[in-house]
C-alpha positions in Angstrom: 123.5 -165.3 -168.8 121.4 -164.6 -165.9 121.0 -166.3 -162.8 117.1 -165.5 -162.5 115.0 -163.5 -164.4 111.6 -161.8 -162.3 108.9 -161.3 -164.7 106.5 -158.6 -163.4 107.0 -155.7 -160.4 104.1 -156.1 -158.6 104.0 -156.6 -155.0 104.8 -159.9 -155.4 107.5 -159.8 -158.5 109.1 -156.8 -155.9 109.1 -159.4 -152.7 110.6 -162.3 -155.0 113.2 -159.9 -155.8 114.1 -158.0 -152.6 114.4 -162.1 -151.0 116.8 -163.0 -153.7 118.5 -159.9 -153.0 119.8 -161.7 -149.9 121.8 -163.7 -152.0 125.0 -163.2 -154.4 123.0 -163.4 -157.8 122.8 -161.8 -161.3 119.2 -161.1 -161.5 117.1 -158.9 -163.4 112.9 -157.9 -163.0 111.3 -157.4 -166.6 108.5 -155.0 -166.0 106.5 -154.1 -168.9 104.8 -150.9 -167.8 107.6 -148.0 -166.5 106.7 -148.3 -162.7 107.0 -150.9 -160.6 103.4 -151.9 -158.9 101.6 -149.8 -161.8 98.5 -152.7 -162.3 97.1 -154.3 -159.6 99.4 -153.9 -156.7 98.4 -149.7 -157.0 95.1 -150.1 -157.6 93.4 -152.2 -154.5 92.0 -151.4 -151.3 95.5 -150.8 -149.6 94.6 -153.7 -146.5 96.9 -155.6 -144.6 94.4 -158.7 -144.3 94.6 -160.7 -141.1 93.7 -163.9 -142.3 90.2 -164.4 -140.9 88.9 -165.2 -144.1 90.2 -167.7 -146.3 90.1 -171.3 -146.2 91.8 -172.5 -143.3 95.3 -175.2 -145.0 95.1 -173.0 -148.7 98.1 -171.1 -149.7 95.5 -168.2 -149.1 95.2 -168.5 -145.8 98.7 -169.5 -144.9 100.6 -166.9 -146.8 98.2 -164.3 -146.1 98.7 -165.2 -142.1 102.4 -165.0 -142.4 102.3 -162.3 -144.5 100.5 -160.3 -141.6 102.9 -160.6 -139.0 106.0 -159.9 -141.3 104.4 -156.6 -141.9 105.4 -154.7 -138.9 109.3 -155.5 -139.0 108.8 -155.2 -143.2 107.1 -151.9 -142.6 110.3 -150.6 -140.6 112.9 -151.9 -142.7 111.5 -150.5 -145.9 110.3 -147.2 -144.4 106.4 -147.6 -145.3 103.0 -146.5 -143.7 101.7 -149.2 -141.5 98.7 -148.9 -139.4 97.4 -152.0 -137.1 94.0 -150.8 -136.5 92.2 -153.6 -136.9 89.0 -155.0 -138.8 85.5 -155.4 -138.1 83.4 -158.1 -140.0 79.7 -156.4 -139.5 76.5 -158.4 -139.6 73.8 -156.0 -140.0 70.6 -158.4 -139.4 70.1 -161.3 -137.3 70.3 -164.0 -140.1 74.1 -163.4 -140.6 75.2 -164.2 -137.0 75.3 -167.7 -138.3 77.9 -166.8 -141.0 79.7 -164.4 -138.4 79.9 -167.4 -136.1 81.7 -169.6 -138.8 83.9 -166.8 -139.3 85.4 -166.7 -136.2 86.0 -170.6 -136.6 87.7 -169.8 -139.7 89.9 -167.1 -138.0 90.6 -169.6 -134.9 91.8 -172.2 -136.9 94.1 -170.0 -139.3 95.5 -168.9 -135.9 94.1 -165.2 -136.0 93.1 -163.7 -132.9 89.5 -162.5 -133.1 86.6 -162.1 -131.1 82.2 -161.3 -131.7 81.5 -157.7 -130.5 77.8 -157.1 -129.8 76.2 -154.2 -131.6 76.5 -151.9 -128.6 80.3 -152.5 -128.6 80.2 -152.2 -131.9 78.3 -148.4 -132.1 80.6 -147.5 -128.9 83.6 -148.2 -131.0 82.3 -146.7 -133.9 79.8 -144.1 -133.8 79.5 -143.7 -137.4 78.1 -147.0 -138.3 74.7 -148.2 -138.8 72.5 -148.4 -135.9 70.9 -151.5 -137.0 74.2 -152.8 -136.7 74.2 -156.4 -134.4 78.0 -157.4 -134.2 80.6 -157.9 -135.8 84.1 -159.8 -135.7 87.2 -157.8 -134.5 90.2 -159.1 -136.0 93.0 -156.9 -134.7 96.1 -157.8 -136.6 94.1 -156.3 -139.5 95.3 -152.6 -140.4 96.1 -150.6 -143.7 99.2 -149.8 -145.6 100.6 -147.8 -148.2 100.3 -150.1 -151.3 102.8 -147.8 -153.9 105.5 -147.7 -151.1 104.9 -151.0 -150.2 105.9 -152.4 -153.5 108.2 -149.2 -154.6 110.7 -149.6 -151.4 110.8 -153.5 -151.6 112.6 -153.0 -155.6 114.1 -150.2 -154.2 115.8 -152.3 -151.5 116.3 -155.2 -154.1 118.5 -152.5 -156.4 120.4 -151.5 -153.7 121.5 -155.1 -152.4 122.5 -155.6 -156.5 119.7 -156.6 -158.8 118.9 -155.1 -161.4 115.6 -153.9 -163.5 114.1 -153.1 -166.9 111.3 -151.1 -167.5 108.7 -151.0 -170.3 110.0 -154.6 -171.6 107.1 -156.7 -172.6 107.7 -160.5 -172.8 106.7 -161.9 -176.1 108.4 -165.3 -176.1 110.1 -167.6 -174.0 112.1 -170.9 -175.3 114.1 -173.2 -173.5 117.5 -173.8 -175.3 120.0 -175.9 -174.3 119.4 -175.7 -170.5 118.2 -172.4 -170.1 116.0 -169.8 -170.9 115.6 -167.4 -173.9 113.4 -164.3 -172.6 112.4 -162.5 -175.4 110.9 -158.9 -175.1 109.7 -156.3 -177.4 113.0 -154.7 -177.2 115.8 -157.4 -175.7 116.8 -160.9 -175.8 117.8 -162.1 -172.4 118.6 -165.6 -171.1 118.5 -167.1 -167.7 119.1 -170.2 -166.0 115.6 -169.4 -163.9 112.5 -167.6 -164.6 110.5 -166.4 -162.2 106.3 -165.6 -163.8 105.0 -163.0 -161.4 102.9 -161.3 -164.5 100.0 -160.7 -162.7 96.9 -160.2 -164.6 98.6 -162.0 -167.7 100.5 -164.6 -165.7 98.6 -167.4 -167.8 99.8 -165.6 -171.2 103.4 -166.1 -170.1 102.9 -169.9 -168.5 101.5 -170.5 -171.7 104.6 -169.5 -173.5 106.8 -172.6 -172.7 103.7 -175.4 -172.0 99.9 -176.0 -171.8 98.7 -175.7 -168.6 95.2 -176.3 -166.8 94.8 -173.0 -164.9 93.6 -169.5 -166.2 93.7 -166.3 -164.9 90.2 -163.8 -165.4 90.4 -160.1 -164.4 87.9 -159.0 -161.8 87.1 -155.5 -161.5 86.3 -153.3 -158.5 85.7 -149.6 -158.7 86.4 -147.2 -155.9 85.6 -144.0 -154.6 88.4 -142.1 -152.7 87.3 -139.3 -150.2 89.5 -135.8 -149.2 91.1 -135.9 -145.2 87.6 -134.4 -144.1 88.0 -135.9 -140.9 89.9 -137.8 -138.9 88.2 -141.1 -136.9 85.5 -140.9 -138.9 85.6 -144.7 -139.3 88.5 -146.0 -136.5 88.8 -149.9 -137.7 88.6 -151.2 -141.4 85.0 -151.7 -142.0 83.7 -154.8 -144.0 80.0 -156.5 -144.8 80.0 -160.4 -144.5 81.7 -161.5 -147.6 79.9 -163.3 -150.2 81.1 -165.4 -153.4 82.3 -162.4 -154.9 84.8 -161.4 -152.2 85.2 -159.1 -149.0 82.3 -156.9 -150.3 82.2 -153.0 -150.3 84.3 -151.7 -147.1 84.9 -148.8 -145.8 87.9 -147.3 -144.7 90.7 -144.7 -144.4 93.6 -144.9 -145.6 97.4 -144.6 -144.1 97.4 -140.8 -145.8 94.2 -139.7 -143.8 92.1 -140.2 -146.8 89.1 -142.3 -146.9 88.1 -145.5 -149.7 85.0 -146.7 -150.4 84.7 -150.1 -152.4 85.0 -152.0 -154.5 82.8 -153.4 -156.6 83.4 -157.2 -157.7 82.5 -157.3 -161.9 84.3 -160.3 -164.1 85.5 -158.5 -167.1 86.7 -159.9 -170.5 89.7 -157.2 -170.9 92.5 -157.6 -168.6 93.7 -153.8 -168.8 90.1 -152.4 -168.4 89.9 -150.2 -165.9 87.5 -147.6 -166.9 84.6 -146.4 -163.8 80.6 -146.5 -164.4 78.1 -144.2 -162.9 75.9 -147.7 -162.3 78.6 -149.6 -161.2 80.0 -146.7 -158.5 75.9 -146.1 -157.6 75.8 -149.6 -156.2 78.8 -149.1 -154.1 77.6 -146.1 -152.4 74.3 -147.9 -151.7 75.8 -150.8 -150.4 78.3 -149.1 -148.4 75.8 -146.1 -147.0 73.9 -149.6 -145.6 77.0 -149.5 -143.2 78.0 -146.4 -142.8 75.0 -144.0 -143.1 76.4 -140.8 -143.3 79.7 -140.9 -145.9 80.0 -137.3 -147.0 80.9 -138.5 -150.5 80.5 -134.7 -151.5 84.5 -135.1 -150.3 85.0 -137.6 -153.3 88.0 -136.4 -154.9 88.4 -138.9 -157.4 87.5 -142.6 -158.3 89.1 -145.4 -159.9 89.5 -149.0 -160.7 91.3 -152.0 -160.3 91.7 -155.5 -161.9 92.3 -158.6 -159.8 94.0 -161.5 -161.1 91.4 -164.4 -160.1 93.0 -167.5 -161.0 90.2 -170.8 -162.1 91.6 -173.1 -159.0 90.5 -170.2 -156.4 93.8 -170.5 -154.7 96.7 -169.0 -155.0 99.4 -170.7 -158.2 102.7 -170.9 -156.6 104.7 -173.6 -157.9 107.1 -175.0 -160.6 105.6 -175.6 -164.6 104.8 -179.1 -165.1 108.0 -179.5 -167.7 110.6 -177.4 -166.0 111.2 -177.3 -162.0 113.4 -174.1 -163.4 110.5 -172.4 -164.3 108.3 -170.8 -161.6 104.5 -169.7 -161.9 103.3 -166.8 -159.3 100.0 -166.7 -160.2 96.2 -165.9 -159.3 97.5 -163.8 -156.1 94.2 -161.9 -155.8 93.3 -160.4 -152.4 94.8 -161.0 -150.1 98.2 -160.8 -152.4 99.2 -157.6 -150.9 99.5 -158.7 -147.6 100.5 -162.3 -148.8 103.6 -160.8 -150.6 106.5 -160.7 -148.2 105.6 -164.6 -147.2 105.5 -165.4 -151.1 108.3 -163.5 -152.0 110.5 -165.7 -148.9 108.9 -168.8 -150.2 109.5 -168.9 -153.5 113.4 -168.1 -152.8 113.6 -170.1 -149.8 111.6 -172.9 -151.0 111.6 -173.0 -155.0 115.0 -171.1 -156.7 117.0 -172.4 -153.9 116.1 -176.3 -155.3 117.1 -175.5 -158.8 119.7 -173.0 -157.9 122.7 -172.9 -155.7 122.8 -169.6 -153.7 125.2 -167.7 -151.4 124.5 -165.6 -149.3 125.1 -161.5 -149.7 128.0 -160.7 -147.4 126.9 -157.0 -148.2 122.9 -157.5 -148.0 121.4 -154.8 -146.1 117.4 -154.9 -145.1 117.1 -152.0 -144.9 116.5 -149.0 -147.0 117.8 -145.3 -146.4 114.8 -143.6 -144.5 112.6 -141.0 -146.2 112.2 -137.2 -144.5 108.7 -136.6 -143.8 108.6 -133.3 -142.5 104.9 -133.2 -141.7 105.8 -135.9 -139.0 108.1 -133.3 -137.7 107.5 -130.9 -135.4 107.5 -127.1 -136.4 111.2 -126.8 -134.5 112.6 -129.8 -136.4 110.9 -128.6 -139.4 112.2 -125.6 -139.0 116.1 -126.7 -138.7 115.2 -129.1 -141.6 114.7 -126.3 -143.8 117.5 -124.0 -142.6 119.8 -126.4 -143.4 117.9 -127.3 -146.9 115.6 -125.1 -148.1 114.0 -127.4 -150.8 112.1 -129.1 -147.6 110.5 -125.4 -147.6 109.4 -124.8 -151.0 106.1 -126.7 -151.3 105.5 -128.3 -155.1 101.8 -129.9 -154.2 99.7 -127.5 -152.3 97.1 -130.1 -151.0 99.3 -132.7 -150.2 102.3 -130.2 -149.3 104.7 -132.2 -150.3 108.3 -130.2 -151.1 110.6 -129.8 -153.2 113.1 -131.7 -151.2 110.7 -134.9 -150.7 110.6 -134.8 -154.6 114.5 -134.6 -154.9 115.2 -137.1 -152.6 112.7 -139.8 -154.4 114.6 -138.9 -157.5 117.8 -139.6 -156.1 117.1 -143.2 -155.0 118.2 -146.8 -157.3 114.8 -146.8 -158.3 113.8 -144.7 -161.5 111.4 -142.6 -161.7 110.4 -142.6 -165.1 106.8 -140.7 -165.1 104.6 -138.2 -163.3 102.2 -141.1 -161.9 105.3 -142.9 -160.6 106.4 -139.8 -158.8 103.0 -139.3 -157.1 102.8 -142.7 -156.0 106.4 -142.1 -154.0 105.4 -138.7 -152.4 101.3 -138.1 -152.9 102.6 -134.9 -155.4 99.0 -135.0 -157.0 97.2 -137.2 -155.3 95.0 -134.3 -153.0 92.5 -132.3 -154.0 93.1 -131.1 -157.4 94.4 -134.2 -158.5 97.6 -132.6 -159.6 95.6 -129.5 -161.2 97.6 -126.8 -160.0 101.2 -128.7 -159.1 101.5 -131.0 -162.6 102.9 -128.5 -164.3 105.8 -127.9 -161.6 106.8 -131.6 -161.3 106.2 -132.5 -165.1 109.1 -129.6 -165.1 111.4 -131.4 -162.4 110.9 -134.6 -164.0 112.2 -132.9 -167.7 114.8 -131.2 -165.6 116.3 -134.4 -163.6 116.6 -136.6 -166.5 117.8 -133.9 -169.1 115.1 -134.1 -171.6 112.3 -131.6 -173.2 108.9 -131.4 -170.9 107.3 -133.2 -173.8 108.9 -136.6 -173.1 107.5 -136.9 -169.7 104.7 -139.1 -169.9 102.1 -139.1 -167.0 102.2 -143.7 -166.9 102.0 -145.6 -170.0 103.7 -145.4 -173.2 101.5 -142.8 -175.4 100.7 -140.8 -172.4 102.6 -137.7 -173.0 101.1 -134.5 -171.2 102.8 -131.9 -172.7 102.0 -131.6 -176.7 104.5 -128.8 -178.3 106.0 -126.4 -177.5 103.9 -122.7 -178.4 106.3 -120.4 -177.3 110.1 -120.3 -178.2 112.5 -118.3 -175.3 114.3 -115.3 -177.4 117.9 -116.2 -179.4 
């Protein structure tokens, strides 16, 4: 019997858990793909929102607020890419300095420090950006972050303060017997005193397992473009359009790895695991964003993808018990700004929610902190050099474009968190995420991969179930 069951290792399943992990308790994550943050937590525009923008008293705006200044001491403790560079709201023509106006209300009374820059600021700030530009709101608690870490070091911390995970478990029933829970998956039986719905896109699937309920959740789509390092500063802030009904609008900005995102679009879609691109779709993105930003060189586009939000029908977030059991806890509809919202949620629903059903101690052995990563291209030449003198796997480079080493890779593999496929390996080191898209280093880590968990190259799947790269085998080595 369980203690709490997490269903879902997204962002926000990851911040439930690492939270609980403060406490003595048996509890288990049930994620259904075989990487944590796989869905929509990977594929988003990687922003650490500073709250300017929802509707000031909605669980929107207040988790998204607190959620922005935990990220600086949640960035230390779990090692990840953090950059407070701010945001700029830009109003291109006269008839939006209205809106702008109310936007800066909006930020005022969510307590986010703002202020109108005039075009000329604007231009002298960032010389890229349209010169018809006529201001735009700085919100400097804005910044970036590194989504996959973000989510991959907050389990990771969870595992190593004692909970525990399953991967590639779907949830296909859930009964309440005798006081508790039965959690069936496609594989287990499982049964808890608590269950915790952070299922993301299908979070209305599961609530609807154990009652009816008077929400839904519809996947939005936005498509992206993501751009080589061609050059850094080209755009210094993150970069938005006045939002409109269908969200934050096409922005423009770089990233914590010194790449560059373009996007997204905003498309309601009928499939909740549809996340194929369209030229159309991807056309009106650069047209909307080249409005902004003139010159984007998108002949550095090195790939583009998509992702599905989870928009839930109340247009807040769904963080509460289920009408029929105050053990049973829907985390729902987190659409943007989720990522940033997640640490917040993730102390709420522990502090606030499990702790009234359930009694908890705390961890005598809890530790917020996870064992630090070596980056050696933060390093300088000397203490790269010592690095690999005394381990020369930091010298032998596996992805040429990213140059991420051998050593990176064998430390990610060594940690409480599996790493059970090639995606889920890029998404902790960048091995493949560069130029060639993994063209000329797949081979070498689908071969690590084999070789760390004992199995043949053809098990390794690049994500999902089916998605084996290597076929068969052609050539036999000599008896």
């Amino acid at each position: 019997m369980k203690d709490v069951i997490i269903i879902g290792a997204g962002a926000v399943g990851a911040f439930i858990a690492r939270s609980l992990s403060r406490y003595t308790v048996d509890a288990l994550i049930i994620e259904k793909e075989f990487d944590v943050g796989d869905v929509t937590s990977m594929a988003n525009s990687a922003i650490a929102h500073s709250g300017y923008d929802p509707v000031p008293g909605t669980k929107k705006a207040i988790f998204n607020v607190k959620g922005n200044r935990m990220m600086k001491q949640v960035s230390e403790e779990l090692d990840v890419s953090f950059i407070e560079c701010g945001t700029l709201t830009v109003a291109l023509y006269d008839e939006q300095l209205p809106m702008l106006e109310e936007l800066k209300k909006r930020a005022e009374l969510n307590g986010v420090p703002c202020e109108i820059l005039t075009g000329e600021q604007v231009i002298a700030v960032e010389p890229n950006i349209s010169k018809n530009v006529k201001a735009a709101l700085l919100c400097p608690t804005g910044g970036i972050i590194n989504p996959f870490t973000l989510t991959a070091h907050a389990v990771e911390n969870a595992l190593d303060n004692g909970l525990h995970i399953v991967f590639g478990e779907e949830v296909i029933s859930i009964e309440r017997v005798d006081g508790y829970f039965k959690v069936t998956t496609n594989k287990n039986v499982y049964e808890s005193k608590v269950v915790v719905n952070a299922a993301g896109l299908h979070s209305d699937d599961i609530a609807r397992m154990i009652e009816p309920i008077d929400w839904s959740v519809s996947p939005r789509k936005g498509e992206y473009y993501v751009l080589n390092h061609f050059k850094p500063g080209f755009v210094n802030h993150v970069l938005f359009p006045l939002p409109s009904e269908k969200g934050k609008g096409i922005l423009v900005s770089a990233t914590t790895s010194g790449n560059y995102i373009v996007g997204p679009s905003s498309e309601w879609v009928e499939d909740k695991d549809d996340f194929s691109t369209d030229a159309l779709t991807l056309a009106e993105v650069k047209r909307q964003a080249t409005d902004m930003v003139p010159n984007i060189p998108f002949g550095e586009q090195i790939r583009v993808y998509a992702g599905c939000r989870a928009t839930p029908s109340t247009h807040d977030f769904i963080i509460e018990p289920s009408k029929k059991y105050k053990e049973f806890l829907n985390v729902a509809g987190i659409e943007s700004p989720g990522l940033v919202s997640s640490p917040a949620i993730g102390e709420y629903v522990v502090e606030e929610l499990i702790k009234a059903v359930l009694p908890l101690e705390p961890n005598p052995n809890y530790n917020p902190f996870i064992k630090k990563y070596i980056k050696p291209q933060t390093m300088s030449i000397e203490e790269r050099n010592a690095l690999i003198k005394e381990n020369p796997d930091y010298g032998q480079i596996i992805c040429g474009c990213e140059k991420v080493s051998l050593g990176e890779i064998k430390d990610a593999l060594s940690r409480s968190l599996p790493v059970n496929s090639v995606k889920a390996l890029k998404q902790r080191t960048r091995a493949g995420f560069g130029l060639c898209q993994g063209g000329f280093c797949q081979v070498k880590v689908v071969n690590i991969l084999a070789k760390s968990k004992g199995v043949s190259p053809l098990e390794i799947k690049y994500g999902r179930e089916g998605s084996e790269i290597v076929i068969e085998e052609v050539k036999k080595e000599a008896m």
